[in-house]
Chimera marker file (.cmm) of the C-alpha trace (Angstrom):
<marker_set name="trace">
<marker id="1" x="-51.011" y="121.399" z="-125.862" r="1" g="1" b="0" radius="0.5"/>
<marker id="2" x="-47.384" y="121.865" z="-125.729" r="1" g="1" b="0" radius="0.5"/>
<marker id="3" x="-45.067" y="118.812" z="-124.639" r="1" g="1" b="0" radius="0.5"/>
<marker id="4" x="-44.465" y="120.502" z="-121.294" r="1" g="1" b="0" radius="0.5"/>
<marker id="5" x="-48.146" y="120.186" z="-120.367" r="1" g="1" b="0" radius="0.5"/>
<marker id="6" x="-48.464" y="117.003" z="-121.609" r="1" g="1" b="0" radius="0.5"/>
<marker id="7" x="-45.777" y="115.713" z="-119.594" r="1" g="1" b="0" radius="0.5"/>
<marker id="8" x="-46.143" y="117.282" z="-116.416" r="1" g="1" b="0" radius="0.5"/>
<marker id="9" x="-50.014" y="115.662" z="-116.464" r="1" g="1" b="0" radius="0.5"/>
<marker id="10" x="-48.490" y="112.365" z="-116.847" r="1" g="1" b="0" radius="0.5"/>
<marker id="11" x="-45.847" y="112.550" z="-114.254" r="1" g="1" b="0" radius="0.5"/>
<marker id="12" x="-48.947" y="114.269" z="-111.899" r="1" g="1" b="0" radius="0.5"/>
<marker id="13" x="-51.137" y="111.803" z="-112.844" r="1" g="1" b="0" radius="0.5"/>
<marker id="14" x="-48.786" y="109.025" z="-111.987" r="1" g="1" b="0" radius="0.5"/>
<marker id="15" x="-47.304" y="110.612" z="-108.814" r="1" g="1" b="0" radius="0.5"/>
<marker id="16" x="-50.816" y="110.859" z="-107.513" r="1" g="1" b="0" radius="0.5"/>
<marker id="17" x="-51.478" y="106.948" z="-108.355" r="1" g="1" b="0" radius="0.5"/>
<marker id="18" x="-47.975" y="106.162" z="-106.898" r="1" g="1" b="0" radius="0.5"/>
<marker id="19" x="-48.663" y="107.501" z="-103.958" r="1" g="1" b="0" radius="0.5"/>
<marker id="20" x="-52.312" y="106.611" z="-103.637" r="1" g="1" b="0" radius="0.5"/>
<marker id="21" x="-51.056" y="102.176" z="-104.216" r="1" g="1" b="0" radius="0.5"/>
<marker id="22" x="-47.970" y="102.712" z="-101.808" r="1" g="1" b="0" radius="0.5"/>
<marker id="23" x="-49.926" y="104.087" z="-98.880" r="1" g="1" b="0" radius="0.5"/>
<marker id="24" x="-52.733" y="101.586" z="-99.699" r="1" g="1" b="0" radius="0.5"/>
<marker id="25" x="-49.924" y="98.801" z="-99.199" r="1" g="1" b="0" radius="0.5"/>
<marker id="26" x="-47.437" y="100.177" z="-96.920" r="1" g="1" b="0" radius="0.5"/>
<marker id="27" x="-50.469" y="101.175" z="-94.586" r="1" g="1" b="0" radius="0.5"/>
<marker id="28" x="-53.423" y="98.559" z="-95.469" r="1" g="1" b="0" radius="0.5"/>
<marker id="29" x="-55.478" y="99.900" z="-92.196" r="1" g="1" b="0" radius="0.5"/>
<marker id="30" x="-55.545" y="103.234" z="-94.244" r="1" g="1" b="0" radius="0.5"/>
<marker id="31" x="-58.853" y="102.935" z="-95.754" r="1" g="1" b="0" radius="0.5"/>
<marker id="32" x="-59.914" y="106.889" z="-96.470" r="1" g="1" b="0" radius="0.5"/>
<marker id="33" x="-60.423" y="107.679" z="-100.128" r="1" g="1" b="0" radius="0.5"/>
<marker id="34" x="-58.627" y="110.406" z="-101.709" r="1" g="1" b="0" radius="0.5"/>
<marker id="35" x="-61.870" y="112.457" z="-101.830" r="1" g="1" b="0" radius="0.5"/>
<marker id="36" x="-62.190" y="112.298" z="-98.421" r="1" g="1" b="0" radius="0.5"/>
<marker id="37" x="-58.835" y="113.081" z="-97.464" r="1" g="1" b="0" radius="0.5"/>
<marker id="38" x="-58.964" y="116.028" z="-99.987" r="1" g="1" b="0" radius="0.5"/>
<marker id="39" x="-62.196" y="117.021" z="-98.320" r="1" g="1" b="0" radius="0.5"/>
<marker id="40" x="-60.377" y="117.047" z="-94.544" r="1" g="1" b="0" radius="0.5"/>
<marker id="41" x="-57.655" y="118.696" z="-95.695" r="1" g="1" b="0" radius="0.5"/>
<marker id="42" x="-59.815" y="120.924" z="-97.052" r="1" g="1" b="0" radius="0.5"/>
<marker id="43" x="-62.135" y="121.865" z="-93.600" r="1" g="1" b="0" radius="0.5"/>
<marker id="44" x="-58.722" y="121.752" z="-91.531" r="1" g="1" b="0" radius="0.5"/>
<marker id="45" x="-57.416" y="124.347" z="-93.220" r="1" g="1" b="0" radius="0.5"/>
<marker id="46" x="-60.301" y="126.641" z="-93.190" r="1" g="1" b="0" radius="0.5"/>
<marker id="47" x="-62.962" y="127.775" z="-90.625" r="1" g="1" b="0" radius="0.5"/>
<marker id="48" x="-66.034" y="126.008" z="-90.125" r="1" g="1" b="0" radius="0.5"/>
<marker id="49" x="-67.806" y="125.750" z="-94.007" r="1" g="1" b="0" radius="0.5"/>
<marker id="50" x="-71.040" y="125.057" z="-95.549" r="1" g="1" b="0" radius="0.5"/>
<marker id="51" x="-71.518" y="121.921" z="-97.581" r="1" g="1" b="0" radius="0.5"/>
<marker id="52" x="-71.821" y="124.294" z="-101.016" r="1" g="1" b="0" radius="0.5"/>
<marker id="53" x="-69.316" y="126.471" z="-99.895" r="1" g="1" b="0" radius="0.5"/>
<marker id="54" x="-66.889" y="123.761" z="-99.838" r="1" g="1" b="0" radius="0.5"/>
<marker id="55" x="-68.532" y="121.785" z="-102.877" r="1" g="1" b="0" radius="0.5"/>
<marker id="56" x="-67.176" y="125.062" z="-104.551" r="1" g="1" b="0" radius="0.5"/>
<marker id="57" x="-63.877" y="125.259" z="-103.203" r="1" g="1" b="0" radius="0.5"/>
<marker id="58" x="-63.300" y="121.181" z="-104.086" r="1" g="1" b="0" radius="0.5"/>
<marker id="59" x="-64.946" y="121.689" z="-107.597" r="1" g="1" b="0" radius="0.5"/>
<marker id="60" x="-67.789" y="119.026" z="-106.642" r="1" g="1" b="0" radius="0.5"/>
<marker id="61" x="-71.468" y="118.537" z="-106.722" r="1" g="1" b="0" radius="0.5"/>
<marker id="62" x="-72.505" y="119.618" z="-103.712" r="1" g="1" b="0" radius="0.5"/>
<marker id="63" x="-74.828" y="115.760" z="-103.364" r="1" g="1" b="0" radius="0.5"/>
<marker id="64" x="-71.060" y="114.622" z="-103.528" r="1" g="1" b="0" radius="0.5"/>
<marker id="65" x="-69.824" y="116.507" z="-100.936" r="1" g="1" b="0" radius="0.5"/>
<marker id="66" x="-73.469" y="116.019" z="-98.507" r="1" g="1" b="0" radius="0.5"/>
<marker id="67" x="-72.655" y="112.119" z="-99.786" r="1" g="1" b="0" radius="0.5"/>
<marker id="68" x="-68.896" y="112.295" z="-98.764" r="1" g="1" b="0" radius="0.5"/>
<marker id="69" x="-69.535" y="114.714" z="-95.369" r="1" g="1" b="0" radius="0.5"/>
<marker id="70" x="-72.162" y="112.044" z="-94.186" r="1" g="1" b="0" radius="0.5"/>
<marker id="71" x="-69.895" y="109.162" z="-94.241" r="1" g="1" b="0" radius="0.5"/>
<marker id="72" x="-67.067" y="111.800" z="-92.614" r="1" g="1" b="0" radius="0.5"/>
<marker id="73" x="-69.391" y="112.427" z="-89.951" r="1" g="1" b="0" radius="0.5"/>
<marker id="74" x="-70.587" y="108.572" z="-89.226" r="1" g="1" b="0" radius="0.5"/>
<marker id="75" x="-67.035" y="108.049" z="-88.950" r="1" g="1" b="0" radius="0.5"/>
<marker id="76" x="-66.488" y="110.482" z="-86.480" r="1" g="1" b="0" radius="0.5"/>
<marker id="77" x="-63.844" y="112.696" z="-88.444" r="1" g="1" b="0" radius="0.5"/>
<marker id="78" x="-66.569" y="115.879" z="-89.186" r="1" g="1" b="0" radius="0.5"/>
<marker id="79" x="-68.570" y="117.775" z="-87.154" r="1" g="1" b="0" radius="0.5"/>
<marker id="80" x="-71.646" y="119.673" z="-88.412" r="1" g="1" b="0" radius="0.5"/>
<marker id="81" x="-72.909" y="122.200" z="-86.270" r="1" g="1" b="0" radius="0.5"/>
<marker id="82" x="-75.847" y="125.179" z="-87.118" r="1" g="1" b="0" radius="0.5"/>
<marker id="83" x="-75.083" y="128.640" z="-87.786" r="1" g="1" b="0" radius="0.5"/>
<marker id="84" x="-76.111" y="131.059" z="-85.108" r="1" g="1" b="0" radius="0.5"/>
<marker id="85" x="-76.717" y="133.750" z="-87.664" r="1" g="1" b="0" radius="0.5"/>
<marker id="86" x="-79.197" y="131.491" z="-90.347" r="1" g="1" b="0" radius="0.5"/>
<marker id="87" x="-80.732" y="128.207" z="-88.516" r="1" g="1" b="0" radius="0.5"/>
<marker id="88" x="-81.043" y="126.718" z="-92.203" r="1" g="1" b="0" radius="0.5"/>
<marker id="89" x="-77.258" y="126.732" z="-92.710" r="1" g="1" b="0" radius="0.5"/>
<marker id="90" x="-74.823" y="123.747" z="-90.905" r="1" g="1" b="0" radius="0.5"/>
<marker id="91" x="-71.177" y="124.529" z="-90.455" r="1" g="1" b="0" radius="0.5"/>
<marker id="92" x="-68.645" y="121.733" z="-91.109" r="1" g="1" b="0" radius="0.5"/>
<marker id="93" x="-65.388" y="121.190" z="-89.245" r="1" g="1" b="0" radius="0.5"/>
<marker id="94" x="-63.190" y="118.625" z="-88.606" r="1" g="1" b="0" radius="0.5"/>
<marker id="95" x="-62.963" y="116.852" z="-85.171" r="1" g="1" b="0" radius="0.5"/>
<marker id="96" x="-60.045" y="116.344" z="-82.902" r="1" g="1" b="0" radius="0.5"/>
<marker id="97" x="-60.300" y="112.788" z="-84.370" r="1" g="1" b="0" radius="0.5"/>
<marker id="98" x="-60.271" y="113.738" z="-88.018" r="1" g="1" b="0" radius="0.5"/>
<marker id="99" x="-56.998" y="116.121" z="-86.967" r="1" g="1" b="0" radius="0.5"/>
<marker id="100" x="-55.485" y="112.944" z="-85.741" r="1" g="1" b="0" radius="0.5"/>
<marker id="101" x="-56.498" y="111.254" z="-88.850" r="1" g="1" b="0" radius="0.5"/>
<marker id="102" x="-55.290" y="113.745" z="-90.975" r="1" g="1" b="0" radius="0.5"/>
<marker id="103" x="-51.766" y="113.708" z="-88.906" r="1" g="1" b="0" radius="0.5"/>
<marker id="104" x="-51.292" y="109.941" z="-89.289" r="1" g="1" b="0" radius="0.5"/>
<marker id="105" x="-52.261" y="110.536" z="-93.302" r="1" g="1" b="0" radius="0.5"/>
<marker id="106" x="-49.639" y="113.608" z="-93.764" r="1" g="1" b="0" radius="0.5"/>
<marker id="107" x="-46.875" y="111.468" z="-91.546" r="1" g="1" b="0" radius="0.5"/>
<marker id="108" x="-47.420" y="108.349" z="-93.611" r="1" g="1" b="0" radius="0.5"/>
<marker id="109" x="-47.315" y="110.141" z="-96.680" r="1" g="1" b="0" radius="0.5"/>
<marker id="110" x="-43.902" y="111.962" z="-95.528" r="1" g="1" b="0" radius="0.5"/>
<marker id="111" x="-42.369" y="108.870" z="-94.850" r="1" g="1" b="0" radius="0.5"/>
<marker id="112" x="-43.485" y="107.401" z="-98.182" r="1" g="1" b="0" radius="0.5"/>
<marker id="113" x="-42.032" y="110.557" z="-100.030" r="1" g="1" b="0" radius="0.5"/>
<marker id="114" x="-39.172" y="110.696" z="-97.870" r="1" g="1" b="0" radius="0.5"/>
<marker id="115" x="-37.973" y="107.224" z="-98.650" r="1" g="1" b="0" radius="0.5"/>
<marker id="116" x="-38.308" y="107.777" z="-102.201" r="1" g="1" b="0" radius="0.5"/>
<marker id="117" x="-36.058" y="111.094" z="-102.637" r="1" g="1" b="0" radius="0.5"/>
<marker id="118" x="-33.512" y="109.302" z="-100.665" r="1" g="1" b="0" radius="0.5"/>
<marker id="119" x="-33.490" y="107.062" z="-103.320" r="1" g="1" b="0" radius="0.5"/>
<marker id="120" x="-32.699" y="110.190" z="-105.745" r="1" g="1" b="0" radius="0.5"/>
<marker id="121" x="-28.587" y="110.584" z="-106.381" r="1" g="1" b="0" radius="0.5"/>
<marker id="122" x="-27.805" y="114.064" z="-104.971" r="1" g="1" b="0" radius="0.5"/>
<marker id="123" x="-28.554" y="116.022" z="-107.980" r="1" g="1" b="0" radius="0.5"/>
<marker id="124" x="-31.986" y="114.970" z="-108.907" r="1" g="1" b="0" radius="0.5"/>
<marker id="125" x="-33.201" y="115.731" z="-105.559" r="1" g="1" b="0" radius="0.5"/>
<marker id="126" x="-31.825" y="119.006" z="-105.583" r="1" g="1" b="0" radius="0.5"/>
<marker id="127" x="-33.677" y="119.326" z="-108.844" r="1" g="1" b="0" radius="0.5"/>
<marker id="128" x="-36.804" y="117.863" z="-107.264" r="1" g="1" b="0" radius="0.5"/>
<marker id="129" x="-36.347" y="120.509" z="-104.064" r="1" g="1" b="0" radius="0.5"/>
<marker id="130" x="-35.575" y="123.541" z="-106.457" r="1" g="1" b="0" radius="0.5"/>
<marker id="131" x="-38.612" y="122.853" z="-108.652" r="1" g="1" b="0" radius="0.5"/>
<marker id="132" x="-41.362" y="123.117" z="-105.471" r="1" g="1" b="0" radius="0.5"/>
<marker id="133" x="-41.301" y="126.946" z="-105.767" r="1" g="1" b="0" radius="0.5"/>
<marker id="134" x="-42.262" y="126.904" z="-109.069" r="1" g="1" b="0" radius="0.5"/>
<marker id="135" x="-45.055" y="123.925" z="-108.866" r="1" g="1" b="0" radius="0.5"/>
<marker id="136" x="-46.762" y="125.654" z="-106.003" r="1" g="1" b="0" radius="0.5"/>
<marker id="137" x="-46.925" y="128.363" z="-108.146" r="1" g="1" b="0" radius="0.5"/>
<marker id="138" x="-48.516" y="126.759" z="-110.669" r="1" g="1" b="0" radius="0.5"/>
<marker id="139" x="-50.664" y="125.629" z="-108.033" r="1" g="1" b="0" radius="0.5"/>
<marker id="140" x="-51.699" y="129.221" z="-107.538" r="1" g="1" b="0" radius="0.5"/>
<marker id="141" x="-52.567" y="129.815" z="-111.124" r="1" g="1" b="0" radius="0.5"/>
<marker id="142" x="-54.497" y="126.836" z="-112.008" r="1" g="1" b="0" radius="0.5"/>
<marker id="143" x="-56.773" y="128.044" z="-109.170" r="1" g="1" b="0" radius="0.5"/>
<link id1="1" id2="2" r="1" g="1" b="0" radius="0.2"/>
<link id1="2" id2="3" r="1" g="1" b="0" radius="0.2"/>
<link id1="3" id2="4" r="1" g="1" b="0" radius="0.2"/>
<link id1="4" id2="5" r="1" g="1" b="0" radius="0.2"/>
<link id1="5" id2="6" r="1" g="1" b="0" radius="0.2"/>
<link id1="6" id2="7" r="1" g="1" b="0" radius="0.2"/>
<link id1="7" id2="8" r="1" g="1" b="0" radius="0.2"/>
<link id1="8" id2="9" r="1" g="1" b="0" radius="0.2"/>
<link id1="9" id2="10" r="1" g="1" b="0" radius="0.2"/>
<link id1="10" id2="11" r="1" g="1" b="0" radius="0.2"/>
<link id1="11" id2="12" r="1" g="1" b="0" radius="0.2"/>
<link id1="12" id2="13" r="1" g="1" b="0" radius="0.2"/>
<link id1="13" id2="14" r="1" g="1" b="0" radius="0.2"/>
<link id1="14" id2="15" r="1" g="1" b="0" radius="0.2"/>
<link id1="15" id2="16" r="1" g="1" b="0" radius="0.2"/>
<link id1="16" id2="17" r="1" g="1" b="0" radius="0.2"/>
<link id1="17" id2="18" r="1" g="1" b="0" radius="0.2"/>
<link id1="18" id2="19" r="1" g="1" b="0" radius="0.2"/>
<link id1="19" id2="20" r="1" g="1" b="0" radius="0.2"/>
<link id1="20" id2="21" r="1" g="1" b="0" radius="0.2"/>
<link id1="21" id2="22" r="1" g="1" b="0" radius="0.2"/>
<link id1="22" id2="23" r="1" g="1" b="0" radius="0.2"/>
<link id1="23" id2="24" r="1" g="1" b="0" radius="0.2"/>
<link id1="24" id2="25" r="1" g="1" b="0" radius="0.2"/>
<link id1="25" id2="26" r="1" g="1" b="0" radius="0.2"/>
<link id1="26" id2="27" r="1" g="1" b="0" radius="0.2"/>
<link id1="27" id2="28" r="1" g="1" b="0" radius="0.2"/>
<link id1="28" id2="29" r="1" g="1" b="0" radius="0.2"/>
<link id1="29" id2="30" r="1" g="1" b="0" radius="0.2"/>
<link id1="30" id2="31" r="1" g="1" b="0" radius="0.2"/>
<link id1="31" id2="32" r="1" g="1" b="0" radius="0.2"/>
<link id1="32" id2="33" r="1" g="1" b="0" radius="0.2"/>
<link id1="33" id2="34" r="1" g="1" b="0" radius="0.2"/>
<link id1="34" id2="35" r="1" g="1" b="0" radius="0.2"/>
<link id1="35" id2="36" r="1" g="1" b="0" radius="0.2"/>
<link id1="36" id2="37" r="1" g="1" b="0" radius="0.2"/>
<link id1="37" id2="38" r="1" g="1" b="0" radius="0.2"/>
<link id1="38" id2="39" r="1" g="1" b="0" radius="0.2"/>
<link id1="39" id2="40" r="1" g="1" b="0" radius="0.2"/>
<link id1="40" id2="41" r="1" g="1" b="0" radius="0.2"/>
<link id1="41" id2="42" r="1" g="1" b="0" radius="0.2"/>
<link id1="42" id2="43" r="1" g="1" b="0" radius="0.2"/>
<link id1="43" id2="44" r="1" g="1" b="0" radius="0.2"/>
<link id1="44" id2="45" r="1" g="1" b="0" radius="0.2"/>
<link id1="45" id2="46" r="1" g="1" b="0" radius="0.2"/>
<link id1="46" id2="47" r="1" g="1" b="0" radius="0.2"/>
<link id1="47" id2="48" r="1" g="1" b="0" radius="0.2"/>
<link id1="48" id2="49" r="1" g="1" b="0" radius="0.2"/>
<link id1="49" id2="50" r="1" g="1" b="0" radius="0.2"/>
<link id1="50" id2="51" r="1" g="1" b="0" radius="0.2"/>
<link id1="51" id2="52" r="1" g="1" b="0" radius="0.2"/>
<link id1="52" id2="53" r="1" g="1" b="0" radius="0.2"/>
<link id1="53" id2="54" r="1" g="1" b="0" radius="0.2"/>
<link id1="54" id2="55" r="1" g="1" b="0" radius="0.2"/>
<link id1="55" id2="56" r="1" g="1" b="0" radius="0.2"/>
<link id1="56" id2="57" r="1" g="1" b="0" radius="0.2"/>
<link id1="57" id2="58" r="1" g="1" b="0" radius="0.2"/>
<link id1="58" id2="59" r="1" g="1" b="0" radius="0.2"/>
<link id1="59" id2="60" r="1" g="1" b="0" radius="0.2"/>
<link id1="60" id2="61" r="1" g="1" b="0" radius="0.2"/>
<link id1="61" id2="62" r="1" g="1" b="0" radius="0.2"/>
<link id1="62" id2="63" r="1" g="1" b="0" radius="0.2"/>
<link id1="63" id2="64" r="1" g="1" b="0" radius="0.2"/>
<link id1="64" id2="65" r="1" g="1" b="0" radius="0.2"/>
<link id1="65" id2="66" r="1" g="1" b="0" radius="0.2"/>
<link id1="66" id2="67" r="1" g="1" b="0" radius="0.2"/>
<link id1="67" id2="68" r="1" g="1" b="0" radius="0.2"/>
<link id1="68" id2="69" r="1" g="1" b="0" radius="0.2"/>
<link id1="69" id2="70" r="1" g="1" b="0" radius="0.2"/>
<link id1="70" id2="71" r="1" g="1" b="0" radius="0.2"/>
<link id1="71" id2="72" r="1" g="1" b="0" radius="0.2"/>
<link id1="72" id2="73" r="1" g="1" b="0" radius="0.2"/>
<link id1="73" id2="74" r="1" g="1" b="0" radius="0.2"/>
<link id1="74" id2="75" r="1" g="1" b="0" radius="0.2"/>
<link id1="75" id2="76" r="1" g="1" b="0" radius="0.2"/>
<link id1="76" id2="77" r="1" g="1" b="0" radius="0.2"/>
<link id1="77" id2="78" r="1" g="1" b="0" radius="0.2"/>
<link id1="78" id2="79" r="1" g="1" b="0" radius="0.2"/>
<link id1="79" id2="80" r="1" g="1" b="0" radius="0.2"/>
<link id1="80" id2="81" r="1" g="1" b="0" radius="0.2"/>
<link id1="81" id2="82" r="1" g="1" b="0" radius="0.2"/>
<link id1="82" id2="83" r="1" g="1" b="0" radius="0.2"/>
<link id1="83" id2="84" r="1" g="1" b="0" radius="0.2"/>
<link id1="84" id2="85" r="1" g="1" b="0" radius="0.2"/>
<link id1="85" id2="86" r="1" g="1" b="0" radius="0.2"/>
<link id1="86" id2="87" r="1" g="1" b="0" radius="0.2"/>
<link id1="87" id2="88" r="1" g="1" b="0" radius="0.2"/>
<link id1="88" id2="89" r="1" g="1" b="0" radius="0.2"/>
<link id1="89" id2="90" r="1" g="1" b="0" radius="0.2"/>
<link id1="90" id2="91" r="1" g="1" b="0" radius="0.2"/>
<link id1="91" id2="92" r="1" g="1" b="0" radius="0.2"/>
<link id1="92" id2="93" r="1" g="1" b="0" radius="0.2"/>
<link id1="93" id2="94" r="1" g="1" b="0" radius="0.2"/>
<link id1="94" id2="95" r="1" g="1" b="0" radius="0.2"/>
<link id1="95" id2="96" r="1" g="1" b="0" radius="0.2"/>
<link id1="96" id2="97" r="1" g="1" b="0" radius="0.2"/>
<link id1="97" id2="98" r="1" g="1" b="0" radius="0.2"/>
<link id1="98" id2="99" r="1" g="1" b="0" radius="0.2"/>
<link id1="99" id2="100" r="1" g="1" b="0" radius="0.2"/>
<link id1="100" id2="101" r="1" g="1" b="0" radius="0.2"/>
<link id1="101" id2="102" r="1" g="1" b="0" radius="0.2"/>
<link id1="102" id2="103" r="1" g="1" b="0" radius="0.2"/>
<link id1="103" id2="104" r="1" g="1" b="0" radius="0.2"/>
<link id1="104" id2="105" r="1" g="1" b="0" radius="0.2"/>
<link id1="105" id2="106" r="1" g="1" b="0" radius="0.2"/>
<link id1="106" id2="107" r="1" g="1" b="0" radius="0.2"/>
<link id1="107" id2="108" r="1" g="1" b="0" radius="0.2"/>
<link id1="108" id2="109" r="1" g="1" b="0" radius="0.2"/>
<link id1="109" id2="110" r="1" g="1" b="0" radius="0.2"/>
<link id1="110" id2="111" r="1" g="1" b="0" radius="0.2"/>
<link id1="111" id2="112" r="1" g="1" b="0" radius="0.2"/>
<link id1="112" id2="113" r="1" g="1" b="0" radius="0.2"/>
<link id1="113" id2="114" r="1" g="1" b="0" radius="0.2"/>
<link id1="114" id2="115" r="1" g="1" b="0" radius="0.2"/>
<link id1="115" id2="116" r="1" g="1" b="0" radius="0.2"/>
<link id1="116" id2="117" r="1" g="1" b="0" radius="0.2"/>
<link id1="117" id2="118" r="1" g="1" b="0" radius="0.2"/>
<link id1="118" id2="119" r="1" g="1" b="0" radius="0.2"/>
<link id1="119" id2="120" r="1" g="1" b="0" radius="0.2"/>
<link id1="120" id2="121" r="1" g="1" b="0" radius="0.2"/>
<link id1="121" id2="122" r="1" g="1" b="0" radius="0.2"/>
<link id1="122" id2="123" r="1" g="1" b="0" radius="0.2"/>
<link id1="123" id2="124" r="1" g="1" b="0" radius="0.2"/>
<link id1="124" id2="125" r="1" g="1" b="0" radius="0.2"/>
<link id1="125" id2="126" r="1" g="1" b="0" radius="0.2"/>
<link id1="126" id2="127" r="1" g="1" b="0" radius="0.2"/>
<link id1="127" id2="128" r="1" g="1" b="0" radius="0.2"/>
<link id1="128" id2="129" r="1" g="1" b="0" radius="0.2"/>
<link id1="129" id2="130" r="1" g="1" b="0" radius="0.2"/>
<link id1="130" id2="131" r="1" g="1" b="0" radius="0.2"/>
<link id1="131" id2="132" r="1" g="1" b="0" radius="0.2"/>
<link id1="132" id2="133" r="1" g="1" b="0" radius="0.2"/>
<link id1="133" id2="134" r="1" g="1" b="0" radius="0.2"/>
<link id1="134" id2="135" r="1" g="1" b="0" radius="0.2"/>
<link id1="135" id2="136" r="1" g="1" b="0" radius="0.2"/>
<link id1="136" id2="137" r="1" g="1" b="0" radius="0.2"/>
<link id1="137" id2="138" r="1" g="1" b="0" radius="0.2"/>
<link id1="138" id2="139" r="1" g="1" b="0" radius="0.2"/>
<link id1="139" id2="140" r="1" g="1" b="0" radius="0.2"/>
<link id1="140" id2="141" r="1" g="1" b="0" radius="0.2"/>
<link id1="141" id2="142" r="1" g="1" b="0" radius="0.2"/>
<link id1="142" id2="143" r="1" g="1" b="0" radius="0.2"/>
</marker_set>
């Protein structure tokens, strides 16, 4: 692996646990875990999916995602409804409460992230901003 990889997964890997402890303490009441936000983000951005379809898209075991989509639907942030064209199939989506959810998640986040590259002297955010391009498309490749 060369030492580019190797970095960026460590400074991924600890951006992602950065920002999963500071919401955790700068928002206690936000109690969602990262699967499940990944999984709303997920349906919002999409039209109504089946459980394997979007097992495939997340890269899960679809008894994770049935496990994950039943406690997003006793919690009122997933809707399943059936398929007009195959009775067999149910069609996820997220609710208008899950939206909100989802909203209040992004926001918090923003602030979070927002805070933190104000913290950055002029030229390391600029850095930061200019190397977005490039990351999402990374993003694109590693899919």
């Amino acid at each position: 692996m060369s030492e580019e990889a190797r970095t960026l997964t460590d400074v991924v890997t600890r951006l992602r646990r950065a920002l999963r402890t500071s919401i955790r303490s700068d928002w206690p009441w936000e109690s969602l875990p990262m699967a499940q936000i990944e999984l709303l983000q997920t349906l919002a951005e999409r039209p109504p999916m089946r459980v394997g379809d979007l097992a495939a898209e997340l890269r899960l075991a679809p008894n994770t995602v049935s496990g994950l989509v039943g406690q997003l639907i006793d919690s009122g942030l997933v809707s399943r409804a059936g398929d007009p064209a195959d009775r067999r199939v149910a069609r996820l989506s997220v609710t208008a409460q899950g939206h909100d959810q989802l909203a209040v998640w992004q926001s918090a986040h923003e602030k979070r992230i927002g805070a933190a590259l104000d913290k950055l002297d002029v030229q390391e955010r600029a850095d930061v901003v200019r190397a977005l391009t490039a990351l999402d498309h990374l993003v694109d490749h590693l899919r």
